[in-house]
N, C-alpha and C positions, 0 to 999 in steps of 0.2 A: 366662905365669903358669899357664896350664890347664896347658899339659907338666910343668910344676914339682907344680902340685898329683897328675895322674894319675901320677907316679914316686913320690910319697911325701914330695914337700918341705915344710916349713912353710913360709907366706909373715906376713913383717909387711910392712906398711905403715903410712907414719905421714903423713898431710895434714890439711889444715885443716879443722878443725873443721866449717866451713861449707860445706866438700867433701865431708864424709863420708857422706852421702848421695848425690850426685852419683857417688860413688866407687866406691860398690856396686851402683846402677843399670846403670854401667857394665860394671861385671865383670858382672853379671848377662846384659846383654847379648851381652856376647863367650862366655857356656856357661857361665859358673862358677856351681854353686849356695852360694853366698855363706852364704846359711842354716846347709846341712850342716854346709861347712867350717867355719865359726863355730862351730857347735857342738862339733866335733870337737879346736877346737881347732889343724885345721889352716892356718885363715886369722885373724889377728887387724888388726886396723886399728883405728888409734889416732890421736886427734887429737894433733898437735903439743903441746899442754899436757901431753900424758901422756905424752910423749917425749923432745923437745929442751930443752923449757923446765919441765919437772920441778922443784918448788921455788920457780917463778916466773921463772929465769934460765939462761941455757945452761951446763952445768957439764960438760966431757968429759967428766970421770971419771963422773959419772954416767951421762951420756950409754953410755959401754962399757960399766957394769956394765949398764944396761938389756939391751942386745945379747945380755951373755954372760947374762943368767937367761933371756931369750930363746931363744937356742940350750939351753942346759941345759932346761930345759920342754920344746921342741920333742923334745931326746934323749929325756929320762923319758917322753913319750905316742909315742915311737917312728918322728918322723918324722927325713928325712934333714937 
């Protein structure tokens, strides 16, 4: 993920809820300042509610449009 974020990449991530601290503890650990890219925009991490189960239930379509405003965002703040 650090090679991903020093090239210019956005990263999402989507885990449980009750991971989501555990998650960034983590990456904090292996180098990444979690914070910045947060800020920046270039890391977002998202609990499963606000991803898969969107609406309360898994719906593809939804599920790919999340993706593509994902990518489209990540294009407009300029990352790869």
């Amino acid at each position: 993920m650090q090679d991903g974020l020093d090239t210019g990449d956005r990263n999402l991530q989507i885990v449980d809820k009750g991971h989501l601290p555990e998650r960034l503890i983590r990456l904090e650990q292996s180098g990444v300042d979690t914070a910045a890219a947060e800020r920046t925009g270039q890391l977002e991490v998202r609990p499963w509610e606000n991803a898969y189960l969107r609406g309360g239930r898994f719906d593809q379509q939804a599920m790919l449009a999340l993706i593509e405003e994902v990518l489209d965002a990540g294009k407009r703040q300029g990352f790869g």
